[in-house]
ZADO-1210 file (C-alpha; in nm, 4 decimals, padded with zeros to 6 digits):
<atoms>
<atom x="00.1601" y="-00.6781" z="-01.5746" code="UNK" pos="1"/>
<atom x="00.0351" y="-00.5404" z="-01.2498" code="UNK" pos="2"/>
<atom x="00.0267" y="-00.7780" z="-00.9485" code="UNK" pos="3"/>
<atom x="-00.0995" y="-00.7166" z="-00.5757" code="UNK" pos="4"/>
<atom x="-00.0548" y="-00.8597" z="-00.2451" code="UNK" pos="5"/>
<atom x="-00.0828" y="-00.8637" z="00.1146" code="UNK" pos="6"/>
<atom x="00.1679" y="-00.7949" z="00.4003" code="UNK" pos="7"/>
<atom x="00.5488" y="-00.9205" z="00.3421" code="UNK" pos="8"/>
<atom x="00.6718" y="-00.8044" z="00.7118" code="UNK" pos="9"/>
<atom x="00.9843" y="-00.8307" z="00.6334" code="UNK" pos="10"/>
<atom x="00.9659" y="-01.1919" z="00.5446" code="UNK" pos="11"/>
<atom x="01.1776" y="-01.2673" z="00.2317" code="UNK" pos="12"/>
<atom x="01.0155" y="-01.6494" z="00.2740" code="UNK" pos="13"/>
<atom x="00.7376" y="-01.4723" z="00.1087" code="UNK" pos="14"/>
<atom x="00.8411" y="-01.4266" z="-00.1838" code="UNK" pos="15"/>
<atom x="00.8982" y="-01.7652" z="-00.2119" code="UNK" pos="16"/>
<atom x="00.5715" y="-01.9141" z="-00.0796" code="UNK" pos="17"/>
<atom x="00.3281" y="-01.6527" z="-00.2533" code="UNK" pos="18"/>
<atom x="00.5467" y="-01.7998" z="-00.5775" code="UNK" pos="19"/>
<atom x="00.6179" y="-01.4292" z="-00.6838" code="UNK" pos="20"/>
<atom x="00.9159" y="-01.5868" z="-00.8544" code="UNK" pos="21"/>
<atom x="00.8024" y="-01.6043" z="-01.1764" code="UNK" pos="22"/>
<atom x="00.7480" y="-01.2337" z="-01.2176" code="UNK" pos="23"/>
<atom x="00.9448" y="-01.1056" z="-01.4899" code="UNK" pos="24"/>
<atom x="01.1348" y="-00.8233" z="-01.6141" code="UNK" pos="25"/>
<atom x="00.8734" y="-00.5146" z="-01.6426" code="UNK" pos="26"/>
<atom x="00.6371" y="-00.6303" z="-01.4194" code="UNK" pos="27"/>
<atom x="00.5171" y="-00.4860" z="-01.1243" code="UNK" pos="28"/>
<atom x="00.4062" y="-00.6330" z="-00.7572" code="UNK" pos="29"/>
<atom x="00.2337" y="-00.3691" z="-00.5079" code="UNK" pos="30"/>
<atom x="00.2040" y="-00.4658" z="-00.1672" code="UNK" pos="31"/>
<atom x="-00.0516" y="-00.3298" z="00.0431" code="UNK" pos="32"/>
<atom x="00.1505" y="-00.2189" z="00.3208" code="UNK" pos="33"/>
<atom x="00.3903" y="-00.3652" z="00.5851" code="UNK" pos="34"/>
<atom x="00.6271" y="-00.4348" z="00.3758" code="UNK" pos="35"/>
<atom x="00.8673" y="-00.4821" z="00.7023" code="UNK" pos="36"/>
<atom x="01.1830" y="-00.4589" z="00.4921" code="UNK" pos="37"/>
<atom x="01.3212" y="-00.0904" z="00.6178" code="UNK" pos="38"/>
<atom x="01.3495" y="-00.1698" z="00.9979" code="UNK" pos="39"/>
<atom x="01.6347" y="-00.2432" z="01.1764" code="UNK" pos="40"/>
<atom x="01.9095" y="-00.2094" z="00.9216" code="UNK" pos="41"/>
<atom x="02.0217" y="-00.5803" z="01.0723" code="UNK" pos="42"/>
<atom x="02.2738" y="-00.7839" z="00.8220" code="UNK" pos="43"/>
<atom x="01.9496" y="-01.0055" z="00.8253" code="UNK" pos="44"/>
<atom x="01.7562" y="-00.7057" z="00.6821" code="UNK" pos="45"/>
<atom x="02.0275" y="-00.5881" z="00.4731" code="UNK" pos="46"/>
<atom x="02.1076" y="-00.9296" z="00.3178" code="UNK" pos="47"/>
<atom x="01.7030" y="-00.9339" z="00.2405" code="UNK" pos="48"/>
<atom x="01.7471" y="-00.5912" z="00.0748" code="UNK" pos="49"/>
<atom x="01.9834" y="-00.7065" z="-00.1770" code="UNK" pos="50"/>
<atom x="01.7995" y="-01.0463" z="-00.3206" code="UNK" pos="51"/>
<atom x="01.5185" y="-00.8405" z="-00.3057" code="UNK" pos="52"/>
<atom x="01.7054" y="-00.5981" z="-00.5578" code="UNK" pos="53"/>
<atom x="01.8321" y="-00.8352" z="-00.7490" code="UNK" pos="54"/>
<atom x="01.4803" y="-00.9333" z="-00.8506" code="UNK" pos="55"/>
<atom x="01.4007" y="-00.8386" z="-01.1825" code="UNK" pos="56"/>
<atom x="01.0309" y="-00.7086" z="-01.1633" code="UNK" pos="57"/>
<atom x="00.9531" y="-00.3540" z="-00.9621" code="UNK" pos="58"/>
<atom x="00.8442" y="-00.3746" z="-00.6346" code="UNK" pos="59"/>
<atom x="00.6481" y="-00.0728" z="-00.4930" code="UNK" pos="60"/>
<atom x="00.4512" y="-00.0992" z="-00.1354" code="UNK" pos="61"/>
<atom x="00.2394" y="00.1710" z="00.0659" code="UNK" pos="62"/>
<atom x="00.3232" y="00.2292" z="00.4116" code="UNK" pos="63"/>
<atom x="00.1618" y="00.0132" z="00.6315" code="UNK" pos="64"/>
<atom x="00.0786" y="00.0651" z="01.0368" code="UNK" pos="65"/>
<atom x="00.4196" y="-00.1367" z="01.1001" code="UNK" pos="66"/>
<atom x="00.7077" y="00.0404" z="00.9440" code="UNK" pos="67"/>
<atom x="01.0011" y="00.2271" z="01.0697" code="UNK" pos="68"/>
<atom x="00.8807" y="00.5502" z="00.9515" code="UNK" pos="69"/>
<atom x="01.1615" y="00.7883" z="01.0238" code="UNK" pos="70"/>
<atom x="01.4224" y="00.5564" z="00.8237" code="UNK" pos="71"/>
<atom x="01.1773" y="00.5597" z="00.5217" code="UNK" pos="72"/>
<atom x="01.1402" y="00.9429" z="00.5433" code="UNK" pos="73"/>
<atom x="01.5246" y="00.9368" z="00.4674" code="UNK" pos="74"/>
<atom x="01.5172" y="00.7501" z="00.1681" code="UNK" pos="75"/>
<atom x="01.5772" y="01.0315" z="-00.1405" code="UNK" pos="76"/>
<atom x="01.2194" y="01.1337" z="-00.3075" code="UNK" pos="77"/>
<atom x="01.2669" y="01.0687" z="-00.6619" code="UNK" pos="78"/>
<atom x="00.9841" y="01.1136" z="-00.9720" code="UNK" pos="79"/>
<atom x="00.7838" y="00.7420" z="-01.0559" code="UNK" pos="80"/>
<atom x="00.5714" y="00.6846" z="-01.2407" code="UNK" pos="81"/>
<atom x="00.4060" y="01.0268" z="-01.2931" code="UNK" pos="82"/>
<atom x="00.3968" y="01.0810" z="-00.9444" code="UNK" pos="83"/>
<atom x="00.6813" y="01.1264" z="-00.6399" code="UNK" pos="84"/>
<atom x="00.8167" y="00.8195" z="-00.4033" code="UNK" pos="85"/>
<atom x="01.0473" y="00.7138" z="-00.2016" code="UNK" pos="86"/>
<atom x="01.3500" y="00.4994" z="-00.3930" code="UNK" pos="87"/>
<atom x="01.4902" y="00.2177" z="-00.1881" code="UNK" pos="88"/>
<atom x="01.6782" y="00.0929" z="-00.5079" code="UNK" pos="89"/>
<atom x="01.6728" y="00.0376" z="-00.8348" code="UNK" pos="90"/>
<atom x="01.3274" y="-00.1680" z="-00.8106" code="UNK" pos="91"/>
<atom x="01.1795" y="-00.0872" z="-00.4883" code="UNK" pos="92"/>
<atom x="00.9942" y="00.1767" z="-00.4029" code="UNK" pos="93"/>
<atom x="00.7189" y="00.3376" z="-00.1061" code="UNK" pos="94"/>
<atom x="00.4477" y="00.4966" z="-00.2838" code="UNK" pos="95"/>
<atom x="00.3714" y="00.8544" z="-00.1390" code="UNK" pos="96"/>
<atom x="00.0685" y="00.8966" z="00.0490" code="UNK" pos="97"/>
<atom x="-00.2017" y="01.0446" z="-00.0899" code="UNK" pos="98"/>
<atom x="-00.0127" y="01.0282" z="-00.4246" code="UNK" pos="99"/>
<atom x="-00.1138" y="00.9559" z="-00.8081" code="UNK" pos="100"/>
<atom x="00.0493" y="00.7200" z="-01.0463" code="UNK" pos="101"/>
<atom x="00.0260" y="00.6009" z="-01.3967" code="UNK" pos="102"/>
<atom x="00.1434" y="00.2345" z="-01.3686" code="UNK" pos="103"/>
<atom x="00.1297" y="00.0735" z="-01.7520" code="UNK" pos="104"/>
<atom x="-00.2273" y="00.1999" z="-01.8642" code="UNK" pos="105"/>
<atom x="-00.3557" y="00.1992" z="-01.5159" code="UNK" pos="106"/>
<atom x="-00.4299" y="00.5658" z="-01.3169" code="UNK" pos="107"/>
<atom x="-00.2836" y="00.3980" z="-00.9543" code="UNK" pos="108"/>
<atom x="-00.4074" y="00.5815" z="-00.6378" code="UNK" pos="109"/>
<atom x="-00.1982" y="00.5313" z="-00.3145" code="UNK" pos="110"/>
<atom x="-00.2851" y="00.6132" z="00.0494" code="UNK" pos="111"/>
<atom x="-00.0557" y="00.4316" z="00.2996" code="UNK" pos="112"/>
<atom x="-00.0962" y="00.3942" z="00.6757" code="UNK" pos="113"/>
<atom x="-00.2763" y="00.2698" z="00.9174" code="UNK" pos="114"/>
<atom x="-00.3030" y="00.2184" z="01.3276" code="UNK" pos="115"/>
<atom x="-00.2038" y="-00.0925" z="01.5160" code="UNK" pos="116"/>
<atom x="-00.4972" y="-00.1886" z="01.7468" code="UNK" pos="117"/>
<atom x="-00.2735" y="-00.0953" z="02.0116" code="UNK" pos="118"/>
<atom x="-00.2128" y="00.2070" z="01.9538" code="UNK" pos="119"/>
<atom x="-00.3313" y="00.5523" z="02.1449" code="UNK" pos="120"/>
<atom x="-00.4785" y="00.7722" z="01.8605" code="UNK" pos="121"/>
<atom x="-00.5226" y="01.1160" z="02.0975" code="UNK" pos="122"/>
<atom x="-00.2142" y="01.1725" z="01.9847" code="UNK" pos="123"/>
<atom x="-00.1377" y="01.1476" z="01.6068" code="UNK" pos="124"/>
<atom x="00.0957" y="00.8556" z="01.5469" code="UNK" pos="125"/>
<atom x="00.3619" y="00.8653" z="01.2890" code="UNK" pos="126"/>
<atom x="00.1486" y="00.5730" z="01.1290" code="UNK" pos="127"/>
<atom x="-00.1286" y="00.8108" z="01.0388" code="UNK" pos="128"/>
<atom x="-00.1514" y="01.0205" z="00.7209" code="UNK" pos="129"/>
<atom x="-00.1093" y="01.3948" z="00.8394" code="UNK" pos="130"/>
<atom x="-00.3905" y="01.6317" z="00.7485" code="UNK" pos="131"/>
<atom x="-00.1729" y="01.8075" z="00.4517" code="UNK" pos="132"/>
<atom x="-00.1586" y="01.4803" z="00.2890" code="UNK" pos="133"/>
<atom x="-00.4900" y="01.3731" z="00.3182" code="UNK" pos="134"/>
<atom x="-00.5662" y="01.7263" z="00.1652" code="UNK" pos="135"/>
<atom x="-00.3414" y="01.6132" z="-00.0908" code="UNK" pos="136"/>
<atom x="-00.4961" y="01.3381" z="-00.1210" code="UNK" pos="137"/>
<atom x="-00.8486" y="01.4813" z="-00.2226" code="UNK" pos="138"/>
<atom x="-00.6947" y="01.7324" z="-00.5032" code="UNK" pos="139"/>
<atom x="-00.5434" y="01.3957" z="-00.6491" code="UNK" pos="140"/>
<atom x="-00.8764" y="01.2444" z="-00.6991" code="UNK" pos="141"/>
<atom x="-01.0310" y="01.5850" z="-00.7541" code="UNK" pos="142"/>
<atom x="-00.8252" y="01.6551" z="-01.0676" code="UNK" pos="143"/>
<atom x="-00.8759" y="01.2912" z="-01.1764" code="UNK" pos="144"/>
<atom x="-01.2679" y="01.4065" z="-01.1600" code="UNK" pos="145"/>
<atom x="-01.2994" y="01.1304" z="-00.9000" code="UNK" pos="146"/>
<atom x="-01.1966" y="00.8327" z="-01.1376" code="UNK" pos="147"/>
<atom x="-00.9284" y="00.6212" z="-01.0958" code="UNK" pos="148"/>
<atom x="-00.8397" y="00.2748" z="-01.1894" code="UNK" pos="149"/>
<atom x="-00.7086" y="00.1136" z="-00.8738" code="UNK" pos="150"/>
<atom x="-00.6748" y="00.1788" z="-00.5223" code="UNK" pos="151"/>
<atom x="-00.3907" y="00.0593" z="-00.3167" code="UNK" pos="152"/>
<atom x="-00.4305" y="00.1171" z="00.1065" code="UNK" pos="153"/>
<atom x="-00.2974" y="-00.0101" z="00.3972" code="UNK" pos="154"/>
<atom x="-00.6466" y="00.0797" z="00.5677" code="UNK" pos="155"/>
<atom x="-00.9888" y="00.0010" z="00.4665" code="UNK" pos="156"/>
<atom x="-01.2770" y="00.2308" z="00.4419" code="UNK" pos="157"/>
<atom x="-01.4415" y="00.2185" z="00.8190" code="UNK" pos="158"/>
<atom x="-01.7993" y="00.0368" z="00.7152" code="UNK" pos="159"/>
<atom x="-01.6025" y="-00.2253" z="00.5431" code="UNK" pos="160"/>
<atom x="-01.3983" y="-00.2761" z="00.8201" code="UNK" pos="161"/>
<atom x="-01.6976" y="-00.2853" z="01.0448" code="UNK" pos="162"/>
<atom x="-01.8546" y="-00.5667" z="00.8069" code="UNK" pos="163"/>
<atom x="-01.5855" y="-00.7964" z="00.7703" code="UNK" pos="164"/>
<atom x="-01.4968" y="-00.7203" z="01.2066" code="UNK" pos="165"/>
<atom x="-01.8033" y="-00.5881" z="01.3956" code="UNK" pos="166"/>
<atom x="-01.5370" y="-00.5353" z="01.6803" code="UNK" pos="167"/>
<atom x="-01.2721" y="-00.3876" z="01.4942" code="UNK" pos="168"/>
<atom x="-01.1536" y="-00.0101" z="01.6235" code="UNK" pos="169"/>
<atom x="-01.2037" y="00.2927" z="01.3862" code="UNK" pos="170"/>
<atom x="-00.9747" y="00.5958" z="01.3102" code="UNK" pos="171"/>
<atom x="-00.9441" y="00.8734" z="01.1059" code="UNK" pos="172"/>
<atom x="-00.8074" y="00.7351" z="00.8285" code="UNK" pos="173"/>
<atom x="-01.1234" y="00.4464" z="00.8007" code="UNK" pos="174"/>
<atom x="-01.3346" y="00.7885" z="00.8143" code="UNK" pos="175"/>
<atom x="-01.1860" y="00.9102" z="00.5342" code="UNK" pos="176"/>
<atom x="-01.1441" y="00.6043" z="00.3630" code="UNK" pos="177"/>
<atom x="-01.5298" y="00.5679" z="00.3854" code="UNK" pos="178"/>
<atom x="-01.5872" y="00.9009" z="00.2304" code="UNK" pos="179"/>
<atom x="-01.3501" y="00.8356" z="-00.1218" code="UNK" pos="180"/>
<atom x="-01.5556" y="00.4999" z="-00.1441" code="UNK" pos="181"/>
<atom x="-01.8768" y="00.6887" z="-00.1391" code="UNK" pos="182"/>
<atom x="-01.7234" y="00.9886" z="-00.3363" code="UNK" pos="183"/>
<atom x="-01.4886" y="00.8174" z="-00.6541" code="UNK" pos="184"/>
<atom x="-01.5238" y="00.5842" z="-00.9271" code="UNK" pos="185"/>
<atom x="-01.2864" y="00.2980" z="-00.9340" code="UNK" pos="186"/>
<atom x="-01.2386" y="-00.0289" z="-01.0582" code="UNK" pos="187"/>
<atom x="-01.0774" y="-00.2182" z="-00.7882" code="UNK" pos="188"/>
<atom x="-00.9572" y="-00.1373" z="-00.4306" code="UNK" pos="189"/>
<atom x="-00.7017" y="-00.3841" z="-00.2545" code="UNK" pos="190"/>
<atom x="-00.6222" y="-00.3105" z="00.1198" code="UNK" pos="191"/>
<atom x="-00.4367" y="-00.5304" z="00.3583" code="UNK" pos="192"/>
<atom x="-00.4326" y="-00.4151" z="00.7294" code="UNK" pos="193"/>
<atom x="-00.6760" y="-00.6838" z="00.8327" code="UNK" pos="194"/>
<atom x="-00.4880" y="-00.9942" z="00.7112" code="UNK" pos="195"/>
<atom x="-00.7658" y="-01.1670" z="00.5364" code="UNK" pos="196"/>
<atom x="-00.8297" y="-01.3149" z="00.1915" code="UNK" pos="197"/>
<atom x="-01.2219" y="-01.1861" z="00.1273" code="UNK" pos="198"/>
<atom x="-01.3749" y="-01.0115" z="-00.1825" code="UNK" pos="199"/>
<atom x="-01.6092" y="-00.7735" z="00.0322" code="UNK" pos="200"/>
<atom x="-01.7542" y="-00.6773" z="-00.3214" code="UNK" pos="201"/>
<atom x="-01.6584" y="-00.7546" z="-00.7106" code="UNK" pos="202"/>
<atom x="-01.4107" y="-00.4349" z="-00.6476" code="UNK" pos="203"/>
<atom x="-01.3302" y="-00.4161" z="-00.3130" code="UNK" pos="204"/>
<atom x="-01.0859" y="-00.6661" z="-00.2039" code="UNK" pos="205"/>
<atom x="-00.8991" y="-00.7594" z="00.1376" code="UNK" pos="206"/>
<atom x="-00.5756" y="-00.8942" z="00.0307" code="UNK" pos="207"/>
<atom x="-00.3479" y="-01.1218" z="00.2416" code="UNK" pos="208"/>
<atom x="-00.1592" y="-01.4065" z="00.0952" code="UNK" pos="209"/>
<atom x="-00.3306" y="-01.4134" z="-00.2226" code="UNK" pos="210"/>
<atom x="-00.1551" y="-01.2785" z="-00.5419" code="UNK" pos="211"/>
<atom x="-00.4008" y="-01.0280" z="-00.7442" code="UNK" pos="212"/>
<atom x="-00.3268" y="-01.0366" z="-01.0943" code="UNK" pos="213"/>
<atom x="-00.4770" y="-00.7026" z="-01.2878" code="UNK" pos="214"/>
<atom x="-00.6016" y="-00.8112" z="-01.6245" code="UNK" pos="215"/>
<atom x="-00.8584" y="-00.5509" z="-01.6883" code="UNK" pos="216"/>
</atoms>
């Protein structure tokens, strides 16, 4: 079974509180960004790392607009799934932006990323998917002939944004976001960077603390 949430931030409390515990062996949790774990390589973080391992469903997470991206770029790029990521063990993985997977019966989009509100986006943060990928991106759904079962982003598409925060800033990424609503088919779409619980629409959903369980 698939199951999404929000935001972990490196917290391994989570995991407790959100009562992932009673995941089981051949399950799968995706989180939908800021997964916080791959930071400072602290005995803290470390320690986290290896319960977190020990845990006997798969964890996979997009890249959120709080990550340390250059230690995640050194993580070896291994095959998942159909599609390529990054393996931080045996069970956790960062989905590749941009990239396509086959998760149980599921066709499993991914586009991490994001910007933090303070952020300065005249210069293209590490944060930000690069032009190749987002190009990348588009021949993904392109061969998929625009259908896919689930999407999984950091970001939401910029008019969603706008309707759940009038006064929320735009980038790029929203832009683009906004055009694969309006261009593919999908059944559900969970992003996370605004830290709410809301069902904008029956498949659109802003995902924070609440544990999505996909049963279609």
């Amino acid at each position: 079974m698939i199951y999404i949430t929000g935001d972990t931030h490196g917290d391994y409390e989570i995991f407790n509180e959100r009562g992932l515990n009673h995941l089981k062996k051949g399950d799968t949790l995706i989180i939908t960004g800021d997964f916080g774990f791959i930071w400072d390589n602290s005995k803290e973080e470390i320690k986290s790392l290896k319960k977190l391992s020990k845990k006997k469903f798969d964890i996979l997470f997009v890249e959120g607009a709080h990550e340390n991206f250059e230690r995640l770029k050194g993580f070896e790029e291994v095959t998942l799934h159909g599609g390529t990521a990054r393996k931080i063990s045996d069970n956790i993985y960062c989905l590749n932006r941009g990239e396509l997977y086959k998760i149980e019966d599921k066709t499993v989009f991914a586009l991490g990323g994001g910007l933090p509100p303070e952020a300065d986006e005249t210069e293209h943060a590490p944060s930000l998917p690069t032009d190749e990928e987002l190009e990348y991106a588009v021949v993904n759904i392109e061969e998929q002939r625009r259908r896919v079962d689930l999407i999984i982003t950091h970001e939401a598409p910029a008019s969603v944004k706008r309707l759940i925060d009038r006064n929320a800033s735009i980038n790029d990424l929203n832009i683009f976001l906004d055009t694969v609503m309006h261009n593919a088919r999908y059944r559900k779409w969970y992003f996370g960077s605004l830290h709410e619980d809301r069902a904008v629409s029956e498949k659109l959903i802003c995902v924070f603390e609440e544990v999505h369980k996909i049963d279609f």
